[in-house]
N, C-alpha and C positions, 0 to 999 in steps of 0.2 A: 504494500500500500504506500503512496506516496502522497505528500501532504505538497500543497498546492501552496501560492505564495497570494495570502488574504490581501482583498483590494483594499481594505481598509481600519482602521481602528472600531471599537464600539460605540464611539461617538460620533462616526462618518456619517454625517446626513442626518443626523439625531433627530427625533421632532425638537420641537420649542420650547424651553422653559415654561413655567408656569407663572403666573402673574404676582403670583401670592403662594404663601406656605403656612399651613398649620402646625406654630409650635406651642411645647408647653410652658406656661407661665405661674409657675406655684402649684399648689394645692388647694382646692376650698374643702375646710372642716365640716364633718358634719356629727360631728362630737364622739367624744371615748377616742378611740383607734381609728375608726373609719374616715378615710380620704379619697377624695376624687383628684383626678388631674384638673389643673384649669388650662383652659388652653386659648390662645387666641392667634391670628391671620395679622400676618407681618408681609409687608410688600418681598419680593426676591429679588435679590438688589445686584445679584452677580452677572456678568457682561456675557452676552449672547453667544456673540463672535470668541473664536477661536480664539484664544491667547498662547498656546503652544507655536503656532504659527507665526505669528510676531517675531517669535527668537531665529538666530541664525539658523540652529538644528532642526526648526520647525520648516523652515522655508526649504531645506534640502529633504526633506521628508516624504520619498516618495507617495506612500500608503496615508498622503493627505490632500495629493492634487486631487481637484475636480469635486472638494468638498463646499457644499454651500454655505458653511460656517467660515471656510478659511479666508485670512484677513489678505 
């Protein structure tokens, strides 16, 4: 069996971020022992576009041409 040379990383073409993320913020009490998570939606604030690609090693990166991320 021979293993073939992969056109791309796992993030080739990736869909799109998400606009927003649910994280958790504290606990709310609801007395004795018992706890709930609290959780609340924070904007996702990290850059779209490729940033590997930016660097020298990214732009020689075969297994990244022809990605719609890359910068």
């Amino acid at each position: 069996m021979t293993v073939g040379k992969s056109k791309g990383y796992g993030c080739y073409d990736r869909k799109d971020f998400r606009k927003e993320v649910v994280v958790q913020d504290g606990w709310h009490w609801k007395g004795g022992d018992e706890q709930t998570k609290k959780v609340v939606r924070v904007p996702f604030l990290m850059e779209k576009d490729c940033q590997y690609t930016l660097s020298e090693l990214g732009q020689k990166d075969e297994r990244c041409i022809g990605c719609k991320w890359r910068k």
